[in-house]
DSSP file (Angstrom, degrees, kcal/mol; ACC not computed):
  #  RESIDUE AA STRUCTURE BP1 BP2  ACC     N-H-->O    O-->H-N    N-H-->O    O-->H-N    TCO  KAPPA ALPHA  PHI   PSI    X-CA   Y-CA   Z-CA
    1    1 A X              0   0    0      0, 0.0     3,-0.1     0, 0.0     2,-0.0   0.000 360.0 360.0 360.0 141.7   16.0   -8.4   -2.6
    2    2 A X        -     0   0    0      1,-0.1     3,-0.1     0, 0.0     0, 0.0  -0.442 360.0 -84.2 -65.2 138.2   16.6  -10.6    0.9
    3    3 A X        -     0   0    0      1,-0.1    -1,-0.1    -2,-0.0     2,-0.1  -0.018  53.9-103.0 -21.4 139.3   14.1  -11.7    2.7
    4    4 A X        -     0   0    0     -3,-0.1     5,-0.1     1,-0.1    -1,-0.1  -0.410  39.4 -91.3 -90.7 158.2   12.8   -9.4    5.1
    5    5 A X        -     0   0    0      3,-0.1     4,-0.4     1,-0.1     3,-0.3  -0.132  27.4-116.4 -42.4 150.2   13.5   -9.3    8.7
    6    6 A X  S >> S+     0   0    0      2,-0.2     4,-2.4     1,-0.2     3,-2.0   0.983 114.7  46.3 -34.2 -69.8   11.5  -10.9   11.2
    7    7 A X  H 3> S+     0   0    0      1,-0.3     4,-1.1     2,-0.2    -1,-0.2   0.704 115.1  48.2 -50.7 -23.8   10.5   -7.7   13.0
    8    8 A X  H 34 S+     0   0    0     -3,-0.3    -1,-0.3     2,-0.2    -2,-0.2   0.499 108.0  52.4-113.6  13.4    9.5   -6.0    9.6
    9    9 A X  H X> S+     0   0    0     -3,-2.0     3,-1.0    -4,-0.4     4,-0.9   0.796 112.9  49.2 -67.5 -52.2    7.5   -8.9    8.3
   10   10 A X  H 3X S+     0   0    0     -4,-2.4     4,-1.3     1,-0.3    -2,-0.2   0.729 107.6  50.8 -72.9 -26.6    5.7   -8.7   11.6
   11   11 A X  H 3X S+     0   0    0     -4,-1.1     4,-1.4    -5,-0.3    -1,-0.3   0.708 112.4  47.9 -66.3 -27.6    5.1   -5.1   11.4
   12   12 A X  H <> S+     0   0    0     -3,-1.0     4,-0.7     2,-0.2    -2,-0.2   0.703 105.9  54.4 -62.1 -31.1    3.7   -5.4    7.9
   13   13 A X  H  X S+     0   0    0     -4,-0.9     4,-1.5     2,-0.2    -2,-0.2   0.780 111.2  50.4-105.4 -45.6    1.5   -8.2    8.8
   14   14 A X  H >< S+     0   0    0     -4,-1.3     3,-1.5     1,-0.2    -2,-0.2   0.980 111.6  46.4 -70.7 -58.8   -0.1   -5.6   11.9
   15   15 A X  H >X S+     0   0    0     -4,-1.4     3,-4.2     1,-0.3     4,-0.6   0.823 106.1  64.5 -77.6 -27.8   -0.7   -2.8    9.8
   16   16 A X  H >< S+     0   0    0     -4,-0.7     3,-1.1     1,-0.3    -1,-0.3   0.844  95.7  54.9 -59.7 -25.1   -2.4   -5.1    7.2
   17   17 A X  T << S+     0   0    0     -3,-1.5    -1,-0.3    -4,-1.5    -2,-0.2   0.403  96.9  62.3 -94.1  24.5   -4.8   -5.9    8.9
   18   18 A X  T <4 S+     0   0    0     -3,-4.2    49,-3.6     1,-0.1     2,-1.2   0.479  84.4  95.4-108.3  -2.7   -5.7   -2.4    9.6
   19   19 A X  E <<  -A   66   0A   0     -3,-1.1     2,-0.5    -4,-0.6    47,-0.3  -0.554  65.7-161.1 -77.6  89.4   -6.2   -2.2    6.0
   20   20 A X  E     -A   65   0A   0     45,-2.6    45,-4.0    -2,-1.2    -3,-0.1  -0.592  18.4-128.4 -90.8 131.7   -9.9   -2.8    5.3
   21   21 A X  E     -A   64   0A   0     -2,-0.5    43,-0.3    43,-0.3     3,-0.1  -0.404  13.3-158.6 -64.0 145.4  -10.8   -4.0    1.3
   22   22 A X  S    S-     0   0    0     41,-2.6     2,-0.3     2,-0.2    42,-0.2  -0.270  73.7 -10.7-129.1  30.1  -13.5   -1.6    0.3
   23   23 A X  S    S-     0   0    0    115,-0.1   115,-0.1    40,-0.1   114,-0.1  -0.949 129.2  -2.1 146.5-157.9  -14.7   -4.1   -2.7
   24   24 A X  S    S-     0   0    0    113,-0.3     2,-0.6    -2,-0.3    39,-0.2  -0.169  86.0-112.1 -60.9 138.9  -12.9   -7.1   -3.9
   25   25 A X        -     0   0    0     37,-0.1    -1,-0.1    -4,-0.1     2,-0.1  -0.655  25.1-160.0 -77.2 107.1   -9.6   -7.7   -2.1
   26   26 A X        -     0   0    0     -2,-0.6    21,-0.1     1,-0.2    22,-0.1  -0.331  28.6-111.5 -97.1 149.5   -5.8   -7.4   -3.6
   27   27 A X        -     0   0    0     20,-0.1    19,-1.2    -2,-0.1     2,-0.5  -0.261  42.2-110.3 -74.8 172.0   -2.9   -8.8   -2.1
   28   28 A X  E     -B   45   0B   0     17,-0.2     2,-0.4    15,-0.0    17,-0.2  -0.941  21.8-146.9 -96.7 141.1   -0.4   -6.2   -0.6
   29   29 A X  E     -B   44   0B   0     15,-2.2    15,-1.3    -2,-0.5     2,-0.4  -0.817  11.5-171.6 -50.1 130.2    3.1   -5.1   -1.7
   30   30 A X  E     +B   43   0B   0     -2,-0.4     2,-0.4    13,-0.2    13,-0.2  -0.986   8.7 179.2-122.0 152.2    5.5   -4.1    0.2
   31   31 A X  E     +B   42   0B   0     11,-0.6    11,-3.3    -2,-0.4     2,-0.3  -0.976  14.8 178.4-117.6 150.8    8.8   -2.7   -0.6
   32   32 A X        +     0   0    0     -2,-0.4     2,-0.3     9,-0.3     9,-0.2  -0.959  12.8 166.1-147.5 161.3   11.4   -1.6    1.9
   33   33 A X        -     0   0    0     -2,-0.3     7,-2.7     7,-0.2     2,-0.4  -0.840  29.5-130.3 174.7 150.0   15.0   -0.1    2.5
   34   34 A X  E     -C   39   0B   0     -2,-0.3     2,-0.3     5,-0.2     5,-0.2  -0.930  27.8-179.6-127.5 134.2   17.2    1.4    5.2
   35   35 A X  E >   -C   38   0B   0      3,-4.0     3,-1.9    -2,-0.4    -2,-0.1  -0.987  67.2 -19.6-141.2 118.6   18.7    4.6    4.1
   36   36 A X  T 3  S-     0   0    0     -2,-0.3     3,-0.1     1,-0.3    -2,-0.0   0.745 126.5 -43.2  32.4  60.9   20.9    6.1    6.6
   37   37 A X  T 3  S+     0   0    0      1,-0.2    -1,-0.3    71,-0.0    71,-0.3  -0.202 118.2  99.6 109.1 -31.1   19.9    4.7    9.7
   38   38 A X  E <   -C   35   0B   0     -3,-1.9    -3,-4.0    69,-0.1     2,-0.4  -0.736  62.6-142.7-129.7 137.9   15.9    4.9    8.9
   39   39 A X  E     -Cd  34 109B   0     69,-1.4    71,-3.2    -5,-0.2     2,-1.0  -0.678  23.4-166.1 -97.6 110.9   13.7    1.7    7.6
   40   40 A X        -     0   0    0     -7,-2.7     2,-0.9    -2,-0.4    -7,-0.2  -0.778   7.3-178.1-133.6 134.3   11.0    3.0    5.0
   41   41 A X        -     0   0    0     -2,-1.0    71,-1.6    69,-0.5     2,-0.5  -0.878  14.2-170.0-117.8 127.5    8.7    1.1    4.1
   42   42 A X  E     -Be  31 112B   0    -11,-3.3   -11,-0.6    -2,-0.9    71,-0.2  -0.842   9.1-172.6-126.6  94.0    5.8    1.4    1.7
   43   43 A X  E     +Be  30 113B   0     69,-1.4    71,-1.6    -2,-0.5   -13,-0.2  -0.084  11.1 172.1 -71.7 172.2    3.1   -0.9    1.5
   44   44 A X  E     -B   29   0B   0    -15,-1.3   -15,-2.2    69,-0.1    71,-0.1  -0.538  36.6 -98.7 156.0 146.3    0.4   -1.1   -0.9
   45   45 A X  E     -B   28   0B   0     69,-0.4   -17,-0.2   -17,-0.2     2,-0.2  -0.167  46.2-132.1 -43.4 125.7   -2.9   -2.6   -2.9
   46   46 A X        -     0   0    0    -19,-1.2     2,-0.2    71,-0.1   -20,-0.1  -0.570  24.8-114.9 -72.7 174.2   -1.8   -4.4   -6.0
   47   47 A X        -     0   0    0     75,-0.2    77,-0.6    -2,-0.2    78,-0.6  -0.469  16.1-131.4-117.8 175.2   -3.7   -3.5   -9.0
   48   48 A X  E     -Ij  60 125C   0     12,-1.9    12,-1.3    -2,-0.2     2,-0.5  -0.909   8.2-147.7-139.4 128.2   -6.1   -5.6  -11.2
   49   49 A X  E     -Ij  59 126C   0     76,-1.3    78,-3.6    -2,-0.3     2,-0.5  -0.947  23.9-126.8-110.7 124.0   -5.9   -5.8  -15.3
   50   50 A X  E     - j   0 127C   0      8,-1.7     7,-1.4    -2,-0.5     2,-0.4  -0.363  18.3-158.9 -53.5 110.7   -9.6   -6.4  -17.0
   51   51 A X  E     + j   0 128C   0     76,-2.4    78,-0.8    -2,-0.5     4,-0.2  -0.863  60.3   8.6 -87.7 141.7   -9.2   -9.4  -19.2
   52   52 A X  S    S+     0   0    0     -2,-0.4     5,-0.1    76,-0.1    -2,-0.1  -0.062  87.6  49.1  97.7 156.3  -12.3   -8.9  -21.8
   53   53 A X  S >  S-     0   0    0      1,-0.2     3,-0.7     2,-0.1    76,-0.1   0.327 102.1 -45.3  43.1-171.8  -14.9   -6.5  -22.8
   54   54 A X  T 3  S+     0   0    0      1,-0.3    -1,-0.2     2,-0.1    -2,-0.1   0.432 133.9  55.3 -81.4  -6.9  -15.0   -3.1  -23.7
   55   55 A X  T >  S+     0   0    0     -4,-0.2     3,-1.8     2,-0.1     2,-0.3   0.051  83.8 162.4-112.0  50.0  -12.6   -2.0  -20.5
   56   56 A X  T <   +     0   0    0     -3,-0.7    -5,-0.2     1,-0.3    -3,-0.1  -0.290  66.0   5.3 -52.7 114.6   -9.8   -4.7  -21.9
   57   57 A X  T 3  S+     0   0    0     -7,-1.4    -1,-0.3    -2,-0.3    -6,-0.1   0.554  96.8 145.3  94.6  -3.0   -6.4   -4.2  -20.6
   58   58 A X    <   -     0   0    0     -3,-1.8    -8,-1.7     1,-0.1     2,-0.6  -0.278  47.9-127.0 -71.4 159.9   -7.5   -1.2  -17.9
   59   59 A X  E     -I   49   0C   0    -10,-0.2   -10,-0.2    -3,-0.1     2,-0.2  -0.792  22.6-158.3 -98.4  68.2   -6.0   -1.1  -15.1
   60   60 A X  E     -I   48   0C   0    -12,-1.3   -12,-1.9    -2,-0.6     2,-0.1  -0.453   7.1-145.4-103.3 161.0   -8.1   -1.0  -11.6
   61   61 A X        -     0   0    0    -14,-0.2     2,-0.3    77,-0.2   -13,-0.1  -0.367  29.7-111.8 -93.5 157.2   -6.9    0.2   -7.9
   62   62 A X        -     0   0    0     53,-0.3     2,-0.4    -2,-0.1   -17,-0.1  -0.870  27.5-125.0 -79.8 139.2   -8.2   -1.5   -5.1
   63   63 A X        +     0   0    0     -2,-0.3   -41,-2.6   -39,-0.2     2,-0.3  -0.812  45.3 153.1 -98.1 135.2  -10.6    0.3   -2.9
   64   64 A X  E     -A   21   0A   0     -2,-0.4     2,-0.5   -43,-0.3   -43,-0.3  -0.950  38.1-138.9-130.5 159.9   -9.7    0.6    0.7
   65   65 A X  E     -A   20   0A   0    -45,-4.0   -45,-2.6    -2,-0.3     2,-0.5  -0.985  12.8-151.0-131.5 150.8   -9.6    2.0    4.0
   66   66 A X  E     -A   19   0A   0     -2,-0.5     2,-1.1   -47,-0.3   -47,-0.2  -0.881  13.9-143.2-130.6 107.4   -6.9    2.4    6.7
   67   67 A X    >   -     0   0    0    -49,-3.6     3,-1.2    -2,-0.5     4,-0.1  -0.723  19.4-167.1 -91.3 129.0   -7.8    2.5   10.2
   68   68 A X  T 3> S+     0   0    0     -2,-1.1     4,-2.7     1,-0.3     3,-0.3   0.651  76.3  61.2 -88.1 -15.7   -5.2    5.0   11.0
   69   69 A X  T 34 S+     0   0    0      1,-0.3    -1,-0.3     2,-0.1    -2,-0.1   0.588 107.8  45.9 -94.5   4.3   -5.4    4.6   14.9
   70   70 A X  T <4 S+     0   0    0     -3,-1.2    -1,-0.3     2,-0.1    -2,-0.2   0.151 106.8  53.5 -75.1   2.0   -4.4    1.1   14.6
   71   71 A X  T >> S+     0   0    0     -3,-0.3     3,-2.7     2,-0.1     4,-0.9   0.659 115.0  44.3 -77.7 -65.4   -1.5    1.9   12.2
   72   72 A X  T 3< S+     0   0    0     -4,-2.7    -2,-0.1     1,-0.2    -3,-0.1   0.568 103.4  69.9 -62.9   6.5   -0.3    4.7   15.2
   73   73 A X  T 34 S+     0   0    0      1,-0.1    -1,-0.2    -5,-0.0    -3,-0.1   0.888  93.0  57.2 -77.0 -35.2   -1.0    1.9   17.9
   74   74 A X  T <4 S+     0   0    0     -3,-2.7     2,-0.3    -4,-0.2    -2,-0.1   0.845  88.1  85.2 -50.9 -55.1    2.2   -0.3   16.6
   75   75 A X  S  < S-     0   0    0     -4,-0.9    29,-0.2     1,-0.1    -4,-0.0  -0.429  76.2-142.4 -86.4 138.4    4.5    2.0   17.1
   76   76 A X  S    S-     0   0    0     27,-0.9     2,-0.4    -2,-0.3    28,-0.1   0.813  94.1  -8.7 -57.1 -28.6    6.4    2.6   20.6
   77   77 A X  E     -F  103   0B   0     26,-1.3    26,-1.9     3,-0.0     2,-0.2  -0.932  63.7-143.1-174.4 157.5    6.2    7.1   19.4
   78   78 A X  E     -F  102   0B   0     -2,-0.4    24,-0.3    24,-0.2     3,-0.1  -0.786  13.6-176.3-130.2 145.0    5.2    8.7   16.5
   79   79 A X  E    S-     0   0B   0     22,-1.6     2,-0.2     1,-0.3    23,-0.2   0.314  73.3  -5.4-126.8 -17.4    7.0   11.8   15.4
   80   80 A X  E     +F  101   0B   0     21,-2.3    21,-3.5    -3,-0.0    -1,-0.3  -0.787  51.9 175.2-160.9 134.0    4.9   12.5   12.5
   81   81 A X  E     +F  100   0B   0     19,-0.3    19,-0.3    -2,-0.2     2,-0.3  -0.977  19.3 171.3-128.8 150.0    2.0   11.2   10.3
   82   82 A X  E     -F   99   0B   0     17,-1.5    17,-0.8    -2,-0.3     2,-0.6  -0.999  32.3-122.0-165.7 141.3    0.7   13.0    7.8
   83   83 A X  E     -F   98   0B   0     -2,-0.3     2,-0.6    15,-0.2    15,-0.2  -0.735  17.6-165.0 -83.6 111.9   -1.9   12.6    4.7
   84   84 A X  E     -F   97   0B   0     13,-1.7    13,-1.4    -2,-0.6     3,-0.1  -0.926  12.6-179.8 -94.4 131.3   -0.5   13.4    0.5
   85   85 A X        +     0   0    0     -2,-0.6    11,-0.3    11,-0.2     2,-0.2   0.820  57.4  18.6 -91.1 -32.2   -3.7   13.7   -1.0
   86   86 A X  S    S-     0   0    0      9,-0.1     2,-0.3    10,-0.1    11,-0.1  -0.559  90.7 -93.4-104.5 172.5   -2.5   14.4   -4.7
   87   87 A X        -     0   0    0     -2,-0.2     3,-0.1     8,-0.1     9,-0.0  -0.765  23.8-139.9 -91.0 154.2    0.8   13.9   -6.3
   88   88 A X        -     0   0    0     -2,-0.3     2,-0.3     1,-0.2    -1,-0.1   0.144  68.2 -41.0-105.1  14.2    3.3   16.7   -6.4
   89   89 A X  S >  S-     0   0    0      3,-0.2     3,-1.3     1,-0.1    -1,-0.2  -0.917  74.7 -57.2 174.0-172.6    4.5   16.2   -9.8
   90   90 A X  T 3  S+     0   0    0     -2,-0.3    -1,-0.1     1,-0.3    -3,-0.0   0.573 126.6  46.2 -67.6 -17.6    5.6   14.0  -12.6
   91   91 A X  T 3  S+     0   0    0     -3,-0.1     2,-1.1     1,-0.0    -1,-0.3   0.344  74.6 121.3-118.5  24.5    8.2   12.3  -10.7
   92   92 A X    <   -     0   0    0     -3,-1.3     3,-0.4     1,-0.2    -3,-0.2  -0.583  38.2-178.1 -75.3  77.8    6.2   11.8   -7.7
   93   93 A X  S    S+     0   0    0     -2,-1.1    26,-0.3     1,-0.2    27,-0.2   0.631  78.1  42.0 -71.7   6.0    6.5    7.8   -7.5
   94   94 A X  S    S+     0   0    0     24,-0.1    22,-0.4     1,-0.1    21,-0.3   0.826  80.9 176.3 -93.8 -37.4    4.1    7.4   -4.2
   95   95 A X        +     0   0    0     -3,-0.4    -9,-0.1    -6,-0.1    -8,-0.1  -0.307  61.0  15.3  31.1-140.5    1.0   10.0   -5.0
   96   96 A X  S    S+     0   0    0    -11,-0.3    19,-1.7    18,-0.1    20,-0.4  -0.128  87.4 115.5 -67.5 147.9   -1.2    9.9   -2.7
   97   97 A X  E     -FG  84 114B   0    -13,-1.4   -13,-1.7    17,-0.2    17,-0.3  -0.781  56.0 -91.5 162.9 174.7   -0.6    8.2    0.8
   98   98 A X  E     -FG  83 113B   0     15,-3.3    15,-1.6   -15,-0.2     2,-0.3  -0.470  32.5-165.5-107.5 156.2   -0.3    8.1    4.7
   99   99 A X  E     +FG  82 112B   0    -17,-0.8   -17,-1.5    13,-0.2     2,-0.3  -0.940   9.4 177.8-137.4 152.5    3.1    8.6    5.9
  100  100 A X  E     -F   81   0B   0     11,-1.0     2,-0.5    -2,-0.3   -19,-0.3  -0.948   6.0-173.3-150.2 116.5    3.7    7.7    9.7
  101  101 A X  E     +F   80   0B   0    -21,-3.5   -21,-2.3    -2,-0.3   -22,-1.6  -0.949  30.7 102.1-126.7 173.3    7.3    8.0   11.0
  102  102 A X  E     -FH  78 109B   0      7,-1.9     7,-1.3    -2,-0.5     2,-0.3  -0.845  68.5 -47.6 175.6-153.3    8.3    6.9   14.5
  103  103 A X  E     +FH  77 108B   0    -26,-1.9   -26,-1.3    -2,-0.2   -27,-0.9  -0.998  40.3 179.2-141.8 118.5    9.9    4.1   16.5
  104  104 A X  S    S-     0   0    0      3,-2.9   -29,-0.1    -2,-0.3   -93,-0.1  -0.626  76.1 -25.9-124.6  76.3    9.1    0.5   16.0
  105  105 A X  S    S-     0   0    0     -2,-0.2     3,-0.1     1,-0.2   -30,-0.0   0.549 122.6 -51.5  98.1  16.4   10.9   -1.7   18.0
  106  106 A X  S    S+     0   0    0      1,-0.3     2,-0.4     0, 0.0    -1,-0.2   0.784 115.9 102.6  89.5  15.7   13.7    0.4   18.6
  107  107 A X  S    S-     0   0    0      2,-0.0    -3,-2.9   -68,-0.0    -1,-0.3  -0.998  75.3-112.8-133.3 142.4   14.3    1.1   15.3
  108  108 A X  E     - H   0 103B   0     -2,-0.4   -69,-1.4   -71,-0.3     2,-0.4  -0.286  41.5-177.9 -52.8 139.6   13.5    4.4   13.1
  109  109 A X  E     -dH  39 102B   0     -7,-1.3    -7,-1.9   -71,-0.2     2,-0.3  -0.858  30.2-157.0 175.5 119.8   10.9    3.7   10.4
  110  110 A X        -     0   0    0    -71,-3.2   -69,-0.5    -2,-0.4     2,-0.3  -0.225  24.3-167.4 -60.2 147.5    9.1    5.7    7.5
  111  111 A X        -     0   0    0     -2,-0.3   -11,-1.0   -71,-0.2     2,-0.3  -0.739   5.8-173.4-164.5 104.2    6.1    3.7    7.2
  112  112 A X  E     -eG  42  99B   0    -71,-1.6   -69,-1.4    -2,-0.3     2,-0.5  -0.971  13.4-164.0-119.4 137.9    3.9    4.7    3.7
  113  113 A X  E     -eG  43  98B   0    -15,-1.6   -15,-3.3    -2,-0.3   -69,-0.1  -0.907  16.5-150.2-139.4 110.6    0.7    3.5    2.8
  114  114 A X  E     - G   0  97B   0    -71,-1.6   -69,-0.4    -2,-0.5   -17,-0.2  -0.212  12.5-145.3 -74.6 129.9    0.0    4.1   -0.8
  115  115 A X  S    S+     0   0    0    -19,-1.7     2,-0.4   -21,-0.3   -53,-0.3   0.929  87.7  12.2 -79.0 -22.2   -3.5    4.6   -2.2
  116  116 A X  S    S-     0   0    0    -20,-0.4    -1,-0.2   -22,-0.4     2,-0.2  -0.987  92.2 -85.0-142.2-179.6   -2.5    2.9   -5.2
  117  117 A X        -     0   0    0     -2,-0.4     4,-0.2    -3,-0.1   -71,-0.1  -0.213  50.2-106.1 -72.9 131.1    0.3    0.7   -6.7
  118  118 A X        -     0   0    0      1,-0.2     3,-0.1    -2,-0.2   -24,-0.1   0.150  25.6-120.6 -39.2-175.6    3.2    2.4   -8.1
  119  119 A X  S    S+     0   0    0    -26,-0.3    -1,-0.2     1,-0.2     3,-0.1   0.505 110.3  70.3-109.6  12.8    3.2    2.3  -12.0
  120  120 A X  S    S+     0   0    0      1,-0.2     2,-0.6   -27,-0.2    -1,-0.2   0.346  94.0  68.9 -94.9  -1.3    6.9    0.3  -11.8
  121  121 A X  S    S-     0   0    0     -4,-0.2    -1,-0.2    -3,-0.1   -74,-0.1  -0.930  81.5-161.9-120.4 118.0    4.7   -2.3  -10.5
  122  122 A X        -     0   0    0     -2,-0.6     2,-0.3     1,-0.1   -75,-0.2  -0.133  42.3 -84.8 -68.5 169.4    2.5   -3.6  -13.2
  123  123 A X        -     0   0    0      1,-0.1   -75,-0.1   -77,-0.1    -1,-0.1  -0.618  33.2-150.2 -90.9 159.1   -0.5   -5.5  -11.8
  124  124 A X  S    S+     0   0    0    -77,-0.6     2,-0.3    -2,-0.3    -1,-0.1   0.551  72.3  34.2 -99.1 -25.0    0.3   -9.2  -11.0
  125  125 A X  E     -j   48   0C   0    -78,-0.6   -76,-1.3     2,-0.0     2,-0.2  -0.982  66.6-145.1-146.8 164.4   -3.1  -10.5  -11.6
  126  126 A X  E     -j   49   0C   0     -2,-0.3     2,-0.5   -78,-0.2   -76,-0.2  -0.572  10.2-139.4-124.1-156.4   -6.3  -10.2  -13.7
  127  127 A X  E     -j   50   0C   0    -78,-3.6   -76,-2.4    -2,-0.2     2,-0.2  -0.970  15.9-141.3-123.4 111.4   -9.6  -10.3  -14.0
  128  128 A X  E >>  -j   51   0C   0     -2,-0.5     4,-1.0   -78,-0.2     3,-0.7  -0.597  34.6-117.8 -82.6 146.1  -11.8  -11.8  -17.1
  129  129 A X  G >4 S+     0   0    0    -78,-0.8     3,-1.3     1,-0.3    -1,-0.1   0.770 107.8  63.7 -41.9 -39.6  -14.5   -9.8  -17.6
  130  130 A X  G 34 S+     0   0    0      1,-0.3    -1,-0.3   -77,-0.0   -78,-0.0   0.905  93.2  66.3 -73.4 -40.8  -17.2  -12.1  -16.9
  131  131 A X  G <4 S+     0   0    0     -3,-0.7     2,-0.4     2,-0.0    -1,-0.3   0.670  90.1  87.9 -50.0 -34.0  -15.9  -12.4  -13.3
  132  132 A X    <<  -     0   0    0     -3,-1.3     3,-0.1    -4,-1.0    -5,-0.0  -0.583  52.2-176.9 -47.9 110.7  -17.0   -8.6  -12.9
  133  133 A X        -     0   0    0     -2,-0.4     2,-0.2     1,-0.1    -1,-0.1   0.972  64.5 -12.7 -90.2 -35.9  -20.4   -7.7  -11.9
  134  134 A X        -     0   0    0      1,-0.0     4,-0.2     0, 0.0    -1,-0.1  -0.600  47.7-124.5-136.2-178.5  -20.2   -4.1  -12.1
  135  135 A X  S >  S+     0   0    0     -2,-0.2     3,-1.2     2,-0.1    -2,-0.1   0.518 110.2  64.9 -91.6 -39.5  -18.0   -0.9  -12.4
  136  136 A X  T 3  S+     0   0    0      1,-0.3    -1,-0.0     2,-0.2     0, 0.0   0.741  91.8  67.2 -67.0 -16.6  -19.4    0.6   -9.2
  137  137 A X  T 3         0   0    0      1,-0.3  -113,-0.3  -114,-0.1    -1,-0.3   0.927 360.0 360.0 -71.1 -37.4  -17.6   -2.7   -7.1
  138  138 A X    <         0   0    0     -3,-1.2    -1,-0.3    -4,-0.2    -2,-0.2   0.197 360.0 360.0 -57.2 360.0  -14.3   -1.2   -8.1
């Protein structure tokens, strides 16, 4: 994939920091594509593989929180935002996550922010066990 635009790096970069870590911190993902006129873009927590111990090889989410009126400050109008709380099926590659669409710079833009990382991204980094203090930080 190309490099991303100026304008949509810098739009990534504001909403991240609206992203508050809710226990040890994950980089973001982003993915992006303009599909008939309209930029969507989906951000989201990579995930963490246990090295070790009894939870070897699991797979943990980052916990977070999204302040949502700094997401809807960015954009010049909002035409919709809106909360998935579950996934709607088996081919539902987002689940849960805030959807915002609007106008960002003059341009149309889908905006998603995923509660966790799709499963076609594997997690990128781990953890050895010992490096864990608890479950309950996750």
């Amino acid at each position: 994939m190309a490099e991303p635009a100026a304008w949509l790096r810098v739009l990534a970069d504001v909403v991240a920091k609206a992203i508050e870590p809710l226990g040890p911190s994950a980089p973001l993902g982003c993915h992006y594509v303009q599909v008939e006129g309209i930029w969507e873009i989906t951000l989201f927590t990579e995930s963490t593989e246990v090295l070790g111990g009894p939870e070897d090889g699991t797979v943990k989410q980052s916990r977070f929180a999204v302040r949502i009126s700094e997401v809807l400050d960015v954009f010049q109008s909002v035409s919709s935002c809106t909360w998935q709380a579950h996934s709607i099926g088996e081919d539902d590659d987002l689940g849960p996550h805030l959807a915002v669409e609007g106008t960002y710079k003059g341009r149309q833009v889908w905006l998603r922010i995923l509660a966790q990382a799709p499963s076609q991204f594997p997690p990128r980094r781990v953890s050895p066990v010992a490096k864990l203090v608890n479950d309950d930080v996750w």
